[in-house]
Every structure is written in structure tokens, then in C-alpha cells.
N, CA, C and O atoms as a CHARMM CRD file, in Angstrom:
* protein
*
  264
    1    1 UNK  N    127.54600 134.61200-192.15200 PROA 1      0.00000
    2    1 UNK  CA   126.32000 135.39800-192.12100 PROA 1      0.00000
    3    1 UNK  C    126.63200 136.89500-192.16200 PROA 1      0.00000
    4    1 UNK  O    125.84000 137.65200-192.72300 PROA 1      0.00000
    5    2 UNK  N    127.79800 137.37400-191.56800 PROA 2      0.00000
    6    2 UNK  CA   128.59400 138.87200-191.90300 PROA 2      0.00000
    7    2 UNK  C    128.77800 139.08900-192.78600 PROA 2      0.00000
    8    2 UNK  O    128.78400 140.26300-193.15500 PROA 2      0.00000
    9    3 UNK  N    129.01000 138.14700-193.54600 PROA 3      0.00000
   10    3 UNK  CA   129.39000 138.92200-195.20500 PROA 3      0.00000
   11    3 UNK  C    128.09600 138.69400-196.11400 PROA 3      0.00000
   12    3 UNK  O    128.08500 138.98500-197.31100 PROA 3      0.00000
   13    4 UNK  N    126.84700 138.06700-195.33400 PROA 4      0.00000
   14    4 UNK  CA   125.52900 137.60000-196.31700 PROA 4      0.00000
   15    4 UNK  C    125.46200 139.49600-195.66600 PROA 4      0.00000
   16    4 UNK  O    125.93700 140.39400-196.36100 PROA 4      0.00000
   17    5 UNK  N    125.00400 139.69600-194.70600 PROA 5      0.00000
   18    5 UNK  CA   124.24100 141.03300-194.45100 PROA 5      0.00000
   19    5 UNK  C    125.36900 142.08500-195.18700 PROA 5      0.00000
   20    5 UNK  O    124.74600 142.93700-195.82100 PROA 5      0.00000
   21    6 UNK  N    126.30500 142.20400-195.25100 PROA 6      0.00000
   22    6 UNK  CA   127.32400 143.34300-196.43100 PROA 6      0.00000
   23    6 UNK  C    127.27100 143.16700-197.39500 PROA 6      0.00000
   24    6 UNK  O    127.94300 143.95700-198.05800 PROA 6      0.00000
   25    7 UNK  N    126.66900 142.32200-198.02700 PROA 7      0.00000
   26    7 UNK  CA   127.27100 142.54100-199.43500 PROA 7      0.00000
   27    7 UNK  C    125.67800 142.60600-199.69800 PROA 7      0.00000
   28    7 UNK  O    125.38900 143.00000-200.82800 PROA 7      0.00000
   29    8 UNK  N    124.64300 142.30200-198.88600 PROA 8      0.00000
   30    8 UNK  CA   122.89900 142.39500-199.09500 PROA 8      0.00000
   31    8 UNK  C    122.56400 144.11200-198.54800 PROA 8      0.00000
   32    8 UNK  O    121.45600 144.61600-198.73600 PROA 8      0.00000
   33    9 UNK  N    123.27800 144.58400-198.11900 PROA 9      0.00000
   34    9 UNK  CA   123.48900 145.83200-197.25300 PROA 9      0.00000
   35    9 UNK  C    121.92300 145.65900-196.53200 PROA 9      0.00000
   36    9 UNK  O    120.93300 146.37000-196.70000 PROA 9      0.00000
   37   10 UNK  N    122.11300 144.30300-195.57100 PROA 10     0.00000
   38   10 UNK  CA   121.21500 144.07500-194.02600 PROA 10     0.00000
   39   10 UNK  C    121.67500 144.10500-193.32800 PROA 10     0.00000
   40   10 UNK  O    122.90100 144.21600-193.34900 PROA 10     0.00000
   41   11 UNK  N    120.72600 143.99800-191.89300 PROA 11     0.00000
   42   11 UNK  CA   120.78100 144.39000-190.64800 PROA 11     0.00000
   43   11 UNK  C    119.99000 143.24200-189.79200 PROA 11     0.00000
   44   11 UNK  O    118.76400 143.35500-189.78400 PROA 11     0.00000
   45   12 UNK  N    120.34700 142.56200-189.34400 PROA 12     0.00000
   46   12 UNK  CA   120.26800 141.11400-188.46100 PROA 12     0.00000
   47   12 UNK  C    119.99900 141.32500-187.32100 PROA 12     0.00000
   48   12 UNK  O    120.96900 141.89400-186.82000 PROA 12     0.00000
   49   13 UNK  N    118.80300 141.11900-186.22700 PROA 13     0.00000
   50   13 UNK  CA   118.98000 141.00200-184.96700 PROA 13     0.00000
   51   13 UNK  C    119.78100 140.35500-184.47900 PROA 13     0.00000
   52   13 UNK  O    120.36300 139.75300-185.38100 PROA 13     0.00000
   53   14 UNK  N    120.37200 139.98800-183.07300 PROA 14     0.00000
   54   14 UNK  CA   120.99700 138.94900-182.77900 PROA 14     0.00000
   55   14 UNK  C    120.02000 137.26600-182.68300 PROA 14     0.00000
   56   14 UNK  O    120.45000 136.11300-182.68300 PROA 14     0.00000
   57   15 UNK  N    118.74200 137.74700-182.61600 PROA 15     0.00000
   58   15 UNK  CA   117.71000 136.69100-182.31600 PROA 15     0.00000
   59   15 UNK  C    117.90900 136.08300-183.58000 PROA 15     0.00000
   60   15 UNK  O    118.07000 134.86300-183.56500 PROA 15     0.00000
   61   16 UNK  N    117.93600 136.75800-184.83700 PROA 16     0.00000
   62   16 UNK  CA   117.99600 136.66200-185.96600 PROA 16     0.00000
   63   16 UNK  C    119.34900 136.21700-186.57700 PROA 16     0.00000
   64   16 UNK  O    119.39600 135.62500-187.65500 PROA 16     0.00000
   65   17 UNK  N    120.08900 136.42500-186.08500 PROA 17     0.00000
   66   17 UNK  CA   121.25300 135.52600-186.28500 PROA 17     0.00000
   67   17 UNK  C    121.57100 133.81800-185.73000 PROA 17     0.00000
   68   17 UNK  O    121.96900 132.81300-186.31900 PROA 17     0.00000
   69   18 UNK  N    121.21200 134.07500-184.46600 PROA 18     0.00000
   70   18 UNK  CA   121.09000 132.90800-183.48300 PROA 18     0.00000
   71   18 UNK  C    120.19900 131.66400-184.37700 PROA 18     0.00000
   72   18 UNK  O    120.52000 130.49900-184.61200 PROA 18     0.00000
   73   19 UNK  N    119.09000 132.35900-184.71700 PROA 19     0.00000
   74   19 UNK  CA   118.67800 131.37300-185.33600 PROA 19     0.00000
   75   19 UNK  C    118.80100 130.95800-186.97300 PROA 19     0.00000
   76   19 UNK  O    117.79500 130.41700-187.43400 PROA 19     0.00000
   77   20 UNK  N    119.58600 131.09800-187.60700 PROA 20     0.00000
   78   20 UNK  CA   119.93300 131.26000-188.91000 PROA 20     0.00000
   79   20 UNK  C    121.11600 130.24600-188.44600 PROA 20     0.00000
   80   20 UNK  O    121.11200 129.15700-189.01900 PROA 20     0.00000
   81   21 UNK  N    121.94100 130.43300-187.65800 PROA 21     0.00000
   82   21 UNK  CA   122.80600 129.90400-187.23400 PROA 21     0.00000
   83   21 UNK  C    122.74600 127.75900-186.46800 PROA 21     0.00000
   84   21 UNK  O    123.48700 126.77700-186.51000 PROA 21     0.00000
   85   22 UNK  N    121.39400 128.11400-185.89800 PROA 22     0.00000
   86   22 UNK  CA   121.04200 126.87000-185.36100 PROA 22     0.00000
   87   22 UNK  C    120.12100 126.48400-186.56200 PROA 22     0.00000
   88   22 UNK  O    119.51700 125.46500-186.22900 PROA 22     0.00000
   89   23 UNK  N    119.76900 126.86500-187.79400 PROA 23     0.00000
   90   23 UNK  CA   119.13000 126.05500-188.50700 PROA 23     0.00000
   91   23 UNK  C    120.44700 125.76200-189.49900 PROA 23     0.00000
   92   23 UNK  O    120.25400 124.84700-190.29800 PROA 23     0.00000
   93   24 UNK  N    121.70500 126.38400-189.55900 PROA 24     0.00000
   94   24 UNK  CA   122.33000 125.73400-190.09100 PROA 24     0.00000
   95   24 UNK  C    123.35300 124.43100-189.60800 PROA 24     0.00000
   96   24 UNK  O    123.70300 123.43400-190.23900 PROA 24     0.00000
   97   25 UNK  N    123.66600 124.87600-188.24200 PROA 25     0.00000
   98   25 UNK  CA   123.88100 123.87400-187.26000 PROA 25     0.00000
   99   25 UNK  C    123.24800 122.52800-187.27800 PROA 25     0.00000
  100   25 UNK  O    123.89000 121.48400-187.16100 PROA 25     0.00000
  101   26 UNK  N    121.61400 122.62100-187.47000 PROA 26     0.00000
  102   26 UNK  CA   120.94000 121.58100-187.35800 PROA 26     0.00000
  103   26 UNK  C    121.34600 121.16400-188.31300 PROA 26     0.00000
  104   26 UNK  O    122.46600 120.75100-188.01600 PROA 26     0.00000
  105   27 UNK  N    121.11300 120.92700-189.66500 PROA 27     0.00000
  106   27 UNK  CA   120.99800 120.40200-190.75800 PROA 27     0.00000
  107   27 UNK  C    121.95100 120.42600-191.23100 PROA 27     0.00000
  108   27 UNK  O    121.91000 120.15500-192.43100 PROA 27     0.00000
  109   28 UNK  N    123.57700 120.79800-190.54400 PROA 28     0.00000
  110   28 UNK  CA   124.95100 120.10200-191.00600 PROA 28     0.00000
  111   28 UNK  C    124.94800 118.59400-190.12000 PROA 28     0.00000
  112   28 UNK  O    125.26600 117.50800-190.60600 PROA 28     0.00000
  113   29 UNK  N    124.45700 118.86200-188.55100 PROA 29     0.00000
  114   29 UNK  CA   124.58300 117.70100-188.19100 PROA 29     0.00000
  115   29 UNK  C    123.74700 116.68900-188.74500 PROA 29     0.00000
  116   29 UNK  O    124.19000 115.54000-188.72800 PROA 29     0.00000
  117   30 UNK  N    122.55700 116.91100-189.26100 PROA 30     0.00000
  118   30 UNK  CA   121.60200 116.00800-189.95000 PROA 30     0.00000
  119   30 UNK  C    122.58700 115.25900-190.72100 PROA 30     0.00000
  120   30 UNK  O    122.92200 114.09700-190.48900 PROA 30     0.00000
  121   31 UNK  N    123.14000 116.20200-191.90200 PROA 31     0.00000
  122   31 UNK  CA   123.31000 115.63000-192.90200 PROA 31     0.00000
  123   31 UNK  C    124.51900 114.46000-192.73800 PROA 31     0.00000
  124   31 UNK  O    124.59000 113.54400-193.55800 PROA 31     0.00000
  125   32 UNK  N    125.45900 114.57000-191.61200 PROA 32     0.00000
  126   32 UNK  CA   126.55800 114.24700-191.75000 PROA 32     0.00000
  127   32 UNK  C    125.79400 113.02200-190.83300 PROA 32     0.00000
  128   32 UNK  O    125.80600 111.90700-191.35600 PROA 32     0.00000
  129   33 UNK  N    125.30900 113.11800-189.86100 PROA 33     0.00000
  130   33 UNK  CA   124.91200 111.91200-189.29900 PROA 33     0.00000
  131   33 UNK  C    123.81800 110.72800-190.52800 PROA 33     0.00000
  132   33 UNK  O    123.71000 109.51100-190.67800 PROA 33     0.00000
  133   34 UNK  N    123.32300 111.72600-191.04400 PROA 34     0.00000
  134   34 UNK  CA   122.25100 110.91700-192.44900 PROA 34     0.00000
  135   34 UNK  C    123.30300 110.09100-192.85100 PROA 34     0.00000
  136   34 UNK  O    123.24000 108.88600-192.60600 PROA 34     0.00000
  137   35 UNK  N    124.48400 110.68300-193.57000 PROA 35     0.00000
  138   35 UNK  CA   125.82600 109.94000-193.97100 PROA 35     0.00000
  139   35 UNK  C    126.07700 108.80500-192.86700 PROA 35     0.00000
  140   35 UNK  O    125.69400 107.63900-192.77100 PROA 35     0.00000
  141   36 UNK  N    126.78500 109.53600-192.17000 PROA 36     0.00000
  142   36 UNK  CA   127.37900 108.17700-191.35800 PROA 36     0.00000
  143   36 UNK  C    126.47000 106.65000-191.02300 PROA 36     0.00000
  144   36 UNK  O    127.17900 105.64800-190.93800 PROA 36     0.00000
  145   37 UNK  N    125.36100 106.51100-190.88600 PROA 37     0.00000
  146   37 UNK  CA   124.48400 105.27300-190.97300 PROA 37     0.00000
  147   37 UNK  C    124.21700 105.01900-192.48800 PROA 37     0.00000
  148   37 UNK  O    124.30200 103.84400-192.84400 PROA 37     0.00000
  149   38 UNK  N    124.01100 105.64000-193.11600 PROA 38     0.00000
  150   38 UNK  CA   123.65200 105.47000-194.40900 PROA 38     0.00000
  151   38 UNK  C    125.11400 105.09200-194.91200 PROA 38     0.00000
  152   38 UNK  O    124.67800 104.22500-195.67000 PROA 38     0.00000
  153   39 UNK  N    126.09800 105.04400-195.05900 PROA 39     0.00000
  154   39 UNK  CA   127.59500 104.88600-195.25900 PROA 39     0.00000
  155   39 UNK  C    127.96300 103.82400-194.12800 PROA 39     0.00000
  156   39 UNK  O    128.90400 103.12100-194.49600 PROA 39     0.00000
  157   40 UNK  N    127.51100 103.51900-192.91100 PROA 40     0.00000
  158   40 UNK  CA   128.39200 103.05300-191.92600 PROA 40     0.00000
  159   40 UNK  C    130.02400 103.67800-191.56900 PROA 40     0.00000
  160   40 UNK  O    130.95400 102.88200-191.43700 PROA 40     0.00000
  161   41 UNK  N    130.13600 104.47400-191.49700 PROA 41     0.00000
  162   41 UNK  CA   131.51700 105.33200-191.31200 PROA 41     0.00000
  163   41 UNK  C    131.05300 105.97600-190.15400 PROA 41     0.00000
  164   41 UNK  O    129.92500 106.07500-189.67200 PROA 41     0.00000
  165   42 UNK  N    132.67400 106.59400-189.64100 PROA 42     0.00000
  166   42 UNK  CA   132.53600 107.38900-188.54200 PROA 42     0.00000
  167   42 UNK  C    131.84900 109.20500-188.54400 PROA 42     0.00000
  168   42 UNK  O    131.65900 109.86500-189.56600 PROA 42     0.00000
  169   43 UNK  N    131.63200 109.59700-187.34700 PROA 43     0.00000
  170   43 UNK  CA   131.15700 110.87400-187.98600 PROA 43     0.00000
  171   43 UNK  C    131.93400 111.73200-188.55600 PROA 43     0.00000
  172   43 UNK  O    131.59000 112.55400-189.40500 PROA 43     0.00000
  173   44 UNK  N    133.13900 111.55200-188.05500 PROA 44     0.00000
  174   44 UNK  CA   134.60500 112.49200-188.76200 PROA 44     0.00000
  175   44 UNK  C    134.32900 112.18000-190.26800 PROA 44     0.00000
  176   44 UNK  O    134.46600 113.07600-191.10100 PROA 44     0.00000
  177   45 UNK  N    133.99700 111.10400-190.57500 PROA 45     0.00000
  178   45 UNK  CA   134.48300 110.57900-191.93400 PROA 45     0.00000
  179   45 UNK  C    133.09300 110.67400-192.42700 PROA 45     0.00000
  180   45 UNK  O    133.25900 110.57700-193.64200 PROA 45     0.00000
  181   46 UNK  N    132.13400 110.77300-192.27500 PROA 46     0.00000
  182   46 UNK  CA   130.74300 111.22700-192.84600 PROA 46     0.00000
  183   46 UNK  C    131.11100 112.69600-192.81500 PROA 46     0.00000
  184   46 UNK  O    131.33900 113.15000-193.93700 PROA 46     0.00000
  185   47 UNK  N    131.18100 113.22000-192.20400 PROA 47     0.00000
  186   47 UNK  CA   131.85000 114.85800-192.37800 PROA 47     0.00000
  187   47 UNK  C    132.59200 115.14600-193.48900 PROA 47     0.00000
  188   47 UNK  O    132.25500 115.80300-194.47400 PROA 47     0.00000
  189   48 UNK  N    133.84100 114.49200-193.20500 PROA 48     0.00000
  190   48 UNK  CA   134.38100 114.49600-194.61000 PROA 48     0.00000
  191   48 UNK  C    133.77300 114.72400-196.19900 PROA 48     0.00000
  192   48 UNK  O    133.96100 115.56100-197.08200 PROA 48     0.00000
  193   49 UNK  N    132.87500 113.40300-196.03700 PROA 49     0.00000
  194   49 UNK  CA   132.19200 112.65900-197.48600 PROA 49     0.00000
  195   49 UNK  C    131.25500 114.08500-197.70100 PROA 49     0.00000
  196   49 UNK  O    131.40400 114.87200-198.63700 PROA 49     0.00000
  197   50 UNK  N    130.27900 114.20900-196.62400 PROA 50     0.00000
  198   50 UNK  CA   130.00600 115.79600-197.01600 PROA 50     0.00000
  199   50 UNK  C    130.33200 116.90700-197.41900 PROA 50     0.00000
  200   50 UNK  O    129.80900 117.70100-198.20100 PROA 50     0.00000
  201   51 UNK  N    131.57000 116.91500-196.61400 PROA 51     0.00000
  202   51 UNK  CA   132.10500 118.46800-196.70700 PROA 51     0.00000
  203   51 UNK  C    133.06900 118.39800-198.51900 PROA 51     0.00000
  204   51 UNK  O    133.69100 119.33600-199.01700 PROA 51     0.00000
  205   52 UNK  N    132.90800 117.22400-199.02600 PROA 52     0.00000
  206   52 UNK  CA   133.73400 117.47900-199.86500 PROA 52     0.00000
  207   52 UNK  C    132.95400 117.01600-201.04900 PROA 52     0.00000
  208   52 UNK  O    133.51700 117.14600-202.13500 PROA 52     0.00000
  209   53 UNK  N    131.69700 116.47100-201.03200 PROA 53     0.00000
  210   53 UNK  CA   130.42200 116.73100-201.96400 PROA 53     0.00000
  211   53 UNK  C    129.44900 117.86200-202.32500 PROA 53     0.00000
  212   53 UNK  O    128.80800 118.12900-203.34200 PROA 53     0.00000
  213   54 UNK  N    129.62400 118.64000-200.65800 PROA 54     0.00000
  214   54 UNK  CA   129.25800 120.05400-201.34500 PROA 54     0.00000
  215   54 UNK  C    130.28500 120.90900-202.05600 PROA 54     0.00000
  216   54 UNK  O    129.86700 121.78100-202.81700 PROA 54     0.00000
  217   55 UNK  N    131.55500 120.75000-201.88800 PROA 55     0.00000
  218   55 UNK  CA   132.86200 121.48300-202.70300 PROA 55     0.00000
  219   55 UNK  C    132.42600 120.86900-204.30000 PROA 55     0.00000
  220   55 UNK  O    132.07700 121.64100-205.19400 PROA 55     0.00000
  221   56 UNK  N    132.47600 119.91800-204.42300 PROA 56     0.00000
  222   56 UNK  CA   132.10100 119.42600-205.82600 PROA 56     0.00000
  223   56 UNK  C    130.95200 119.71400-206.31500 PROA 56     0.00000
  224   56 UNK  O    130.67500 119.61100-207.51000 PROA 56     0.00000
  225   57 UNK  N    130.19100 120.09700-205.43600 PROA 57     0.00000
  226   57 UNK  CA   128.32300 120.35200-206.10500 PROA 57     0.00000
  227   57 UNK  C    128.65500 121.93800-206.21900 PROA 57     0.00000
  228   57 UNK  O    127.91400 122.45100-207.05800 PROA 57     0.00000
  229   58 UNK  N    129.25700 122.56200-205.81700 PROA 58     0.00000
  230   58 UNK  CA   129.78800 123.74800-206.10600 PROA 58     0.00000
  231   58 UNK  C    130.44600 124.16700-207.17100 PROA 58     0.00000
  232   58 UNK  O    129.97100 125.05700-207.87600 PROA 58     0.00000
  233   59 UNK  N    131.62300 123.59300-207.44100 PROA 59     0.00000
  234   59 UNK  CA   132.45800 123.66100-208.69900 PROA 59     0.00000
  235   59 UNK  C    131.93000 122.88400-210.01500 PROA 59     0.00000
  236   59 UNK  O    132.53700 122.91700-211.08500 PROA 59     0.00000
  237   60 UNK  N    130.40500 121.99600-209.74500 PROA 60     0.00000
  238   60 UNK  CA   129.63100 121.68300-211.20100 PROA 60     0.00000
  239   60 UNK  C    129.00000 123.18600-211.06300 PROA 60     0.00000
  240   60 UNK  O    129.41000 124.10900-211.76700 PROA 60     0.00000
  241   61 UNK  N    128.30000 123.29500-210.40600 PROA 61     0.00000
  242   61 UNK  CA   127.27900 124.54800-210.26400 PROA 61     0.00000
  243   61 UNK  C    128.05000 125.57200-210.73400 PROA 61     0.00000
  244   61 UNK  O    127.52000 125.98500-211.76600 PROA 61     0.00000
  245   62 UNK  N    129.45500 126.43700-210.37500 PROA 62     0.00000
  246   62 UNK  CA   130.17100 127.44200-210.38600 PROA 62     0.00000
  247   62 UNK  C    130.64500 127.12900-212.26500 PROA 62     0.00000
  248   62 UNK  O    130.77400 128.12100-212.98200 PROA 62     0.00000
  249   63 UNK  N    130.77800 126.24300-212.64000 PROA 63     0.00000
  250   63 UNK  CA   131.50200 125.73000-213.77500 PROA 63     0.00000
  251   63 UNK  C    133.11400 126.05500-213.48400 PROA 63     0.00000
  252   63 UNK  O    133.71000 126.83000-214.23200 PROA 63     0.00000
  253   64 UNK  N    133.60400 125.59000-212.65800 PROA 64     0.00000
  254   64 UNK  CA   135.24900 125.90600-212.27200 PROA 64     0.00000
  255   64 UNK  C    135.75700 124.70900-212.57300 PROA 64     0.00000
  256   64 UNK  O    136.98700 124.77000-212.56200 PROA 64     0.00000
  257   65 UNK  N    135.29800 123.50800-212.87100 PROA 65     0.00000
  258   65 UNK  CA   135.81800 122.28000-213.33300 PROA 65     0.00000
  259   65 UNK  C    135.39700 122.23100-214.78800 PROA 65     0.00000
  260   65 UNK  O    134.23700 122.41600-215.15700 PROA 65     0.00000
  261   66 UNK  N    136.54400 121.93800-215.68600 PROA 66     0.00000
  262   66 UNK  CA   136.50800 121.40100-216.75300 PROA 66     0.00000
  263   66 UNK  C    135.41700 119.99400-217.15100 PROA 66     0.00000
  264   66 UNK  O    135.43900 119.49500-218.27500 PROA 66     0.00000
């Protein structure tokens, strides 16, 4: 969120951080728990499956993959 407000040249309350922060909080744990029942896997490993589907939804989006 430090480098969203520098390179946007903003200025963040802390209230305003806090919560930017817990809505992203929320909705990593969403997603990874959505995974893990929806997958039956552990949460480490629903984490995983996430954390490495948004790297790939990135590099279609970025065009960095051939």
C-alpha cells in the first residue's frame, strides 16, 4: 500500500490504511478457504493453488509468457 500512495503521489490515513488492509486480509482468507473445500486440500495447500493462479493470471494479463 506504500508504494500504491508513491507512485499515486497519496496520502492515507492510518484508518485508511487499516482498512484497505483488512479488506484485503478478508478476501485472501476467503479465497484460499473458498479453495480448500472446494479442492478438499489443506489451507497451506489452497494457499498455494492461489497464490500461484494469481502469478499466472498475471503473466497472461502482463503478456510475460510466451
Amino acid at each position: 500500500l506504500e508504494w500504491v500512495q508513491n507512485l499515486n503521489r497519496l496520502r492515507w490515513t492510518e484508518e485508511e490504511v487499516n482498512a484497505k488492509l483488512e479488506d484485503k486480509i478478508t478476501r485472501a482468507f476467503g479465497d484460499v478457504h473458498e479453495t480448500s473445500q472446494k479442492e478438499k486440500v489443506s489451507m497451506r495447500t489452497a494457499a498455494l493453488i492461489v497464490g500461484v493462479g494469481r502469478v499466472a493470471d498475471a503473466i497472461k494479463t502482463l503478456g510475460l509468457w510466451p
